[in-house]
N, C-alpha and C positions, 0 to 999 in steps of 0.2 A: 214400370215405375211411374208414380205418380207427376205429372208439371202441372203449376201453378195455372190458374184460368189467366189471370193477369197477363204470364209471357205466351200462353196461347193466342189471346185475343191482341198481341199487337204483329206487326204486319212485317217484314223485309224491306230493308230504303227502297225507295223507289230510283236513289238517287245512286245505289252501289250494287244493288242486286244483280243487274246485269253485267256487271262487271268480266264474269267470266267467260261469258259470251263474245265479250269484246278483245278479251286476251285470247281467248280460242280461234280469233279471225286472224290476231295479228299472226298464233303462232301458224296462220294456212297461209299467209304469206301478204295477207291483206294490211294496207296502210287506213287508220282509223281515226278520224277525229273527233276526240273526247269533247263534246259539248257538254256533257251531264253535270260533272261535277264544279262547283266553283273553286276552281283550280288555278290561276291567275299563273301566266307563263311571266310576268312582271319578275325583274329580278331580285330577289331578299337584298335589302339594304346590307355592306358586307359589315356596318357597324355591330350585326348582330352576330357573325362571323368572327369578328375581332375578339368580340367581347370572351366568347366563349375558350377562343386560342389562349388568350391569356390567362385561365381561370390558375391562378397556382398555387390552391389549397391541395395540402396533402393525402386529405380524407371530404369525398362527396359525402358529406351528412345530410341529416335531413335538415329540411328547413320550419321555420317555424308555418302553423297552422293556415295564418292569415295572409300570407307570402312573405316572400323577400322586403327588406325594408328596403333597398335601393328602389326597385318596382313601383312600391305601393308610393315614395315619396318620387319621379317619374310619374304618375300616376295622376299625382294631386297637380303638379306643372302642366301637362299635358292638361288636366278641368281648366285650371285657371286659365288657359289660355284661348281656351273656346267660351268663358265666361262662366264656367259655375267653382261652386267656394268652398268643394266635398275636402275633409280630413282623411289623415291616413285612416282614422276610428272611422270614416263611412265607408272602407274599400275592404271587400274579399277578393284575394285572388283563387281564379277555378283554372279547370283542366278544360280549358277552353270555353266558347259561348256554352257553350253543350252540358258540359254539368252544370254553370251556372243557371240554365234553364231547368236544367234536372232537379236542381239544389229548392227553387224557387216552389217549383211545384209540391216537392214533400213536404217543405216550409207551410205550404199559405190551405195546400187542402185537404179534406175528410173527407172518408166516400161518399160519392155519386155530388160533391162540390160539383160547381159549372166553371170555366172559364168562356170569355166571348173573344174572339178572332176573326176577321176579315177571313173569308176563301174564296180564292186559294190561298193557303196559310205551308210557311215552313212543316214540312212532313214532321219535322223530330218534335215539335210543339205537341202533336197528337199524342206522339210514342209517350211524352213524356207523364202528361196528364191522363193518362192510361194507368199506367206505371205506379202514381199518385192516388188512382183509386178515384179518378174524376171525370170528368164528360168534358168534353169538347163541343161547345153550342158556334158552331157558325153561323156570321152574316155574310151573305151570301153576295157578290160581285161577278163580275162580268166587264170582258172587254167595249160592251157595245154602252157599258154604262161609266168606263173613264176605273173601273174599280175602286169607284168610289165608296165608302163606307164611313166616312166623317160625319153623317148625320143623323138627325135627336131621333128621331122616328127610329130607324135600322138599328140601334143601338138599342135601345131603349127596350123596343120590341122582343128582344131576345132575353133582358132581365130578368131574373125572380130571384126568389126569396135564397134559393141555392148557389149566386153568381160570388163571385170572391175578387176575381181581377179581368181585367179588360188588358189581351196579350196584343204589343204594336210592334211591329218591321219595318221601321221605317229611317231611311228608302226602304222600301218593300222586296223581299224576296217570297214570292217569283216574280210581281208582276212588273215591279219598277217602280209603281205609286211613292209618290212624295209627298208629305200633308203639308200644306200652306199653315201660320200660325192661326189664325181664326178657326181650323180644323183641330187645331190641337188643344187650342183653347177650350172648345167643343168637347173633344173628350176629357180633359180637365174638371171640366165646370160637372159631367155628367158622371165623374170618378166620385169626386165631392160630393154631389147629392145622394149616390148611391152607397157612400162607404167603400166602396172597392180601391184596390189596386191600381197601378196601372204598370205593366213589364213593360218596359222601355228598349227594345230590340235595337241598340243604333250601331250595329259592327259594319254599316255602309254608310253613315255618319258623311265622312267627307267627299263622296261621290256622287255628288246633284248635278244634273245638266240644264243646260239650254237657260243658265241666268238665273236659275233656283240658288236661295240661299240654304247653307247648310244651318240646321236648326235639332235643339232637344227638347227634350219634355223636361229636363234639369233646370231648365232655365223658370220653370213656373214655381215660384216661391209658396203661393199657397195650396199648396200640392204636396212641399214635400215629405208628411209623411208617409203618399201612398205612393208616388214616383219609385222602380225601382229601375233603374238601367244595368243594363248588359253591352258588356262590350268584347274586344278582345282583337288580338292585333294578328287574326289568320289572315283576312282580307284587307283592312284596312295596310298591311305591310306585307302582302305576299307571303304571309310566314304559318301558312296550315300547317306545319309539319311540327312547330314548335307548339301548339297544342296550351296556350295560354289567355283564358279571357278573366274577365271580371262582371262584379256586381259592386253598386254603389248605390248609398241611401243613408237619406238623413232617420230612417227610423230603426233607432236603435233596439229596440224590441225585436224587430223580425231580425238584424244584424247577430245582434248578440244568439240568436236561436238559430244561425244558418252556423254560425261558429260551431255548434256542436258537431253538422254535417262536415265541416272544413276539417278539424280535429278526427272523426271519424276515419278520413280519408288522407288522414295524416300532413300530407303536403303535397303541391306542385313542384314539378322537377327542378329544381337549381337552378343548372345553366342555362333551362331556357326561360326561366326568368329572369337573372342577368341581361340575356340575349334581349328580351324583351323589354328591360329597361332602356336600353343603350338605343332601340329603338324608339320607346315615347320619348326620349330627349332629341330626336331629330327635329329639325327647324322644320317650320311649316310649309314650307317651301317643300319641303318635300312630295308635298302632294299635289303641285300644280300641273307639271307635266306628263305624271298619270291621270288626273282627273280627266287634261285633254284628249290622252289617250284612247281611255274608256269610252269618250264620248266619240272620239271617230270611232271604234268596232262598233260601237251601235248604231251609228251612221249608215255605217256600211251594212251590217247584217238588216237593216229594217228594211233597205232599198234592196236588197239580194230576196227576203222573207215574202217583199212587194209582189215579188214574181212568180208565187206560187197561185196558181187560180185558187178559190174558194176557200183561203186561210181566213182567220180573223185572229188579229192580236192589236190589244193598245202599245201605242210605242209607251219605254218605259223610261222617267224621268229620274231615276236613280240608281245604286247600285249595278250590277251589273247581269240579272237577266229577263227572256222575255217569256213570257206564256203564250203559249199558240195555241187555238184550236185545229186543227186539220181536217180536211174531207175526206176522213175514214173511218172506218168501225170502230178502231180499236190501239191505240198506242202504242199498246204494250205488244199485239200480234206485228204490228206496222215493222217496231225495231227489231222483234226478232228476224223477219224478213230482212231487213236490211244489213244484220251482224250478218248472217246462216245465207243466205242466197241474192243476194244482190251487194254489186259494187260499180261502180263506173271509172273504167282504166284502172283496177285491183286497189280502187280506194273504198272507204264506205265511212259509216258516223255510226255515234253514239248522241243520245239524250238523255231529259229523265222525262218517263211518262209522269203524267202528271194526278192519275186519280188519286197517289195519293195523299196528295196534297188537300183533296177536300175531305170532308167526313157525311157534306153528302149526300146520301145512297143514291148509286146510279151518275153521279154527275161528273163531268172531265175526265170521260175514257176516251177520247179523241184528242185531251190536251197534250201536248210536252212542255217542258220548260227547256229552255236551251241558254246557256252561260257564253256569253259573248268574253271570255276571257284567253282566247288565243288571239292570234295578231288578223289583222284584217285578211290577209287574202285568207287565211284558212276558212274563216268564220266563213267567209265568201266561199272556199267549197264544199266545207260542209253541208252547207243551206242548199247549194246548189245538188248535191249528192239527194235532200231530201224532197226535192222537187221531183229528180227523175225518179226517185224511188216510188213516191205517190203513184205517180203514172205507172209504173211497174207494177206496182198492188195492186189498185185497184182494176185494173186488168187481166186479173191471172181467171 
């Protein structure tokens, strides 16, 4: 039977694929720490807990297309309160960041469209714009340059006549990168002159360290009808399991035309958008003493990462992970080594290799990404696990 070229030419996460490798270790008796996934062992606010106990309608219906109107008005408290002045009319609720990335891409392109992304870039951005019938043009970064990609030159350079939107992560997943305003202003001014888009990736929004202010691209008034933000409260509140993000934008054109997609796909689950409402109405405070959190496991893991001979990674000033390169062939051979035949005192780790995070050819087969979202000493043996691993490898 015939498949589609489309779902042939896209790839297995790089971030789950090995999953059962890892479940195969524990069931040999091996204790493993999940670094791959951004998984936050933080615990879900039980407001969202409450919320759902109480639900005491007699019939789960569906809900309407656009989401829950508790949500979407939550939603708009939750902008105002970070400064920008989005209506319920500028908000779709998705089935997390993930279709609203999904959504965006069948939205905005026709085959062999361009999008432009920093890489390393979110792995499912590729899947997505694949998917779409579009190319993927990366600008290209590197630890030993700050991965930096905020300027006119790197940007500019990758343009043509085929470009549609300029995709941002910021804070950035994988690397940490945080754009300062004058970087953002930058891609801004360079959205403008080119006509493009700009996807606004912020579902790590309030997770800056070290004195960095938390900042959007919502905030640029002459912008917004190509501003389009993605949000979603799996990270920002612990709650991946509820599976509820957004899109917000003042231009009602591409809104009204993502509606069709929303409609198509019926609705978002009910109670976990109650659930998710009863969350954006938490006081801000809520985020102070996991911000601090995060920022000691990344304390900890960059000073543990220190002590591997011949690593290179930029420490990361946001969200919560880091990109490593390693002194070895090959990532992906590296962890099966380490699931299948190595452990230290019947422990061992998980990551996610990282190649495929670029697009590319040939580049960050020695990367990993590593998620600093368990509690310090674990991060601390993990890292340490993949030190004496190294030496185990590359020894054999």
């Amino acid at each position: 039977m015939k498949l589609s070229k489309k779902i042939q030419a896209m790839e297995l996460s790089p971030i789950r694929k090995f999953v059962p490798y890892a479940d195969a270790a524990v069931a040999a008796g091996k204790k493993v720490y999940r670094l791959n996934l951004g998984q936050p062992d933080i615990k879900t606010p039980k407001a969202f807990f409450d919320t759902v106990k109480n639900f005491d309608q007699e019939v789960l219906a569906y809900a309407n297309s656009q989401g829950e109107a508790s949500l979407l008005e939550a939603l708009v408290g939750y902008y105002k309160r970070i400064g920008l002045d989005f209506e319920k009319k500028d908000l779709l609720i998705t089935n997390g960041g993930s279709e609203a990335i999904n959504m965006l891409m069948t939205a905005i392109l026709d085959n062999d469209d361009e999008v432009i992304m920093a890489e390393p870039f979110y792995t499912n951005y590729k899947t997505f714009v694949g998917q779409a019938g579009g190319k993927m043009v990366a600008i290209p970064t590197t630890a030993d340059d700050g991965y930096q990609y905020a300027v006119r030159e790197k940007i500019e350079g990758v343009i043509t006549d085929k470009t549609r939107a300029i995709c941002i992560i910021n804070p950035g997943n994988p690397t940490g990168k945080v754009l300062t305003h004058d970087e953002m202003k930058l891609i801004v001014d360079i959205a403008l002159e080119h006509d493009l888009y700009i996807i606004a990736d912020e579902v790590y929004r309030e997770f800056t360290y070290d004195g960095k202010e938390m900042a959007t691209f919502g905030s640029f008034k002459e912008a917004e009808q190509n501003v389009i933000i993605v949000d979603s409260v799996s990270k920002r509140f612990s709650a991946c399991g509820a599976r509820i993000g957004s899109i917000a934008s003042k231009n009602q054109e591409l809104m009204g035309n993502l509606m069709k997609l929303c409609q198509a796909r019926l609705c978002c689950p009910t109670l976990d958008m109650l659930g998710a409402a009863a969350l954006y109405n938490l006081d801000p405070s809520y985020f102070d003493d996991i911000k601090k959190e995060y920022e000691y496991r990344r304390n900890v893991s960059v000073e543990a990462l220190k002590e591997i001979e011949g690593i290179k990674f930029g420490v990361p000033e946001g969200a919560f992970y880091i990109t490593c390169q390693l002194p070895i062939d090959n990532a992906e051979k590296f962890l099966m080594f380490l699931l299948q035949e190595f452990d230290v005192n019947g422990e061992t780790v998980m990551f996610a290799p990282a190649g495929g995070f670029f697009s590319t050819p040939g580049v960050g087969q020695s990367d990993i990404r590593i998620a600093y979202v368990l509690k310090a000493e674990d991060m601390r043996a993990g890292i340490n696990i993949i030190k004496e691993g190294i030496k185990a490898y590359n020894a054999r």
